[in-house]
N, C-alpha and C positions, 0 to 999 in steps of 0.2 A: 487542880487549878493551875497550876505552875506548866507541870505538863502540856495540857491544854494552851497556854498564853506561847510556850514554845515553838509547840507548830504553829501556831497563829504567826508569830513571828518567820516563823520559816517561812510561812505562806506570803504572805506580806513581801517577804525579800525577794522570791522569787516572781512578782506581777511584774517584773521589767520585761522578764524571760518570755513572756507569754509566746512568743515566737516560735519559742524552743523549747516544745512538747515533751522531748527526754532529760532534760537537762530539770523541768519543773518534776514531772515524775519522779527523777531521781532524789532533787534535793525533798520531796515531799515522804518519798520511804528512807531515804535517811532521816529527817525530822521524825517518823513512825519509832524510827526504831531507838533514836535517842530516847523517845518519853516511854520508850519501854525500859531503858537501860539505868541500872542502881550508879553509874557514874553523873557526875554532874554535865551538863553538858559542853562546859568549859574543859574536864578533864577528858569526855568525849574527842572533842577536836585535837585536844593536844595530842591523845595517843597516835591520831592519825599523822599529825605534823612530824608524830617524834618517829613513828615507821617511815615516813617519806626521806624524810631527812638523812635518817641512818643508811637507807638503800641508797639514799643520792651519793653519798659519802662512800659507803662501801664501792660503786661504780665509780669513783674519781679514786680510788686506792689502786684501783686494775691490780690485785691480790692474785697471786696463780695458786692452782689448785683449794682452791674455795670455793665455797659453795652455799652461802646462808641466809636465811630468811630473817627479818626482827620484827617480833610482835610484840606492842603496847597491848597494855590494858591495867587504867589505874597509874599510869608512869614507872609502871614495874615493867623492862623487856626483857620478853624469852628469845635469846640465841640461841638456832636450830640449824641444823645442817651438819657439813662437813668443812674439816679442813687438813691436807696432806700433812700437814703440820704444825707444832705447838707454838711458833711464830707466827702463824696465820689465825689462830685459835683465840690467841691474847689479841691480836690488830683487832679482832672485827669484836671482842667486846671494850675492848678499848674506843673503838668507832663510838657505837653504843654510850660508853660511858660521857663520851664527850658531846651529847646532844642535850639542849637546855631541857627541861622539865624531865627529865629521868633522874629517878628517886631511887629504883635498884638493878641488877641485871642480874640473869639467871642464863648462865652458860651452858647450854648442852650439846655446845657440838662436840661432834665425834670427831676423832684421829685417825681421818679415812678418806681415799678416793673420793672428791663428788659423784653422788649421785648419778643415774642416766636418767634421760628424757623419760624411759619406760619408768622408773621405779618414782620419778615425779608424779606420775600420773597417778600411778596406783595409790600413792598416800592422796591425792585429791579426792581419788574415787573412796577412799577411805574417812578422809574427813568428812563426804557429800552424804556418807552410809552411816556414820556418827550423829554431825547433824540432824539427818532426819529421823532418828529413833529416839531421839531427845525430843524432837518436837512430838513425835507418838506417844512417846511414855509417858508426858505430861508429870512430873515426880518435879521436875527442874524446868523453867523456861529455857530455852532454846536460846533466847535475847542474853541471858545471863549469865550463859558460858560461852567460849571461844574455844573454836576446836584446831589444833594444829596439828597434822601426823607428818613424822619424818621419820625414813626406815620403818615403817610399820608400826614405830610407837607416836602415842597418841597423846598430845600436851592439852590437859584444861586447866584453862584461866575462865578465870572471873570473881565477882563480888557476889559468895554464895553462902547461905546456911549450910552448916557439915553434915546435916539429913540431903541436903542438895547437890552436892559435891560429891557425897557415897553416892548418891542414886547416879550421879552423870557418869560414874566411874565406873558402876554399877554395868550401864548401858554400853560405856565405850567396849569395856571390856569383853562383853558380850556380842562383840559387832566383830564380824567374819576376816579375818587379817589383820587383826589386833594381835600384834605379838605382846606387849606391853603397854599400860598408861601410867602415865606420870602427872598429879595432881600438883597444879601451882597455883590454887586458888588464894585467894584472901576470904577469910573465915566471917561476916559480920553477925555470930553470934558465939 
């Protein structure tokens, strides 16, 4: 029921849009995927506020030799990337630290060159190959993890039973340029 009333609200907000065919589509599959999602919908948007926020930040820090990505889920963010060094390392979860609704940080960047455009890619085409063998296996919804690869290793998050969590782990691990995965889930059982 609740679900249901959400979209309905999404729906609703967006009859102004009617104009703007992708803007109503979008906000209608992001509503899809909130009433799929074990966060509230309130903690939904914040994650999004609090990844915006922290890249708007990192981009006004102009940090040399960095390189990092920050992903919410739950107001828990994973720091992923690189940084040439252990001063850059601490700024950018310091960044992090200092965005309102962030409750913890989970540091992994490496003590390393950024990345290249190529090895960006390949962790996409990695996550995209993760992704979608979650959604095959069916063991774990697809909605209820988050897949992030950097360097070849593979970060999930989300709000998952630990039969759900082994099977996604299960899966990443088994997907072709997977050097490693690293489970950062929240356990809710």
């Amino acid at each position: 029921m609740r679900n249901a009333l959400l979209i309905a609200l999404i729906g609703l907000a967006t009859l102004p849009l009617a104009g703007c065919a992708p803007v109503v589509v979008g906000g209608v599959g992001a509503g899809a995927l909130m009433a799929d999602d074990r966060r509230t919908p309130t903690t939904y948007l914040m994650d999004e506020e609090i990844e915006l926020t922290a890249a708007a930040r990192l981009m006004n820090a102009k940090l040399d030799g960095v390189h990092v990505n920050y992903t919410s889920f739950n107001r828990r963010v994973l720091i992923t990337g690189e940084a040439s060094g252990e001063a850059g390392r601490a700024k950018v979860e310091e960044i992090a630290k200092g965005v309102v609704n962030v409750r913890e940080t989970i540091n992994e960047v490496a003590l390393a060159s950024p990345s290249s455009l190529v090895g960006r890619s390949n962790d996409s085409y990695i996550t995209a190959k993760v992704k979608t063998r979650l959604f095959d296996d069916g063991r774990v919804s697809g909605n209820h993890v988050k897949v992030v690869t950097e360097r070849g290793i593979v970060y999930l998050m989300g709000l998952v039973k630990r039969a759900e969590g082994d099977a996604a782990a299960e899966v990443a691990a088994g997907t072709g340029g997977v050097l490693k995965v690293v489970k950062v889930f929240e356990y809710i059982d």
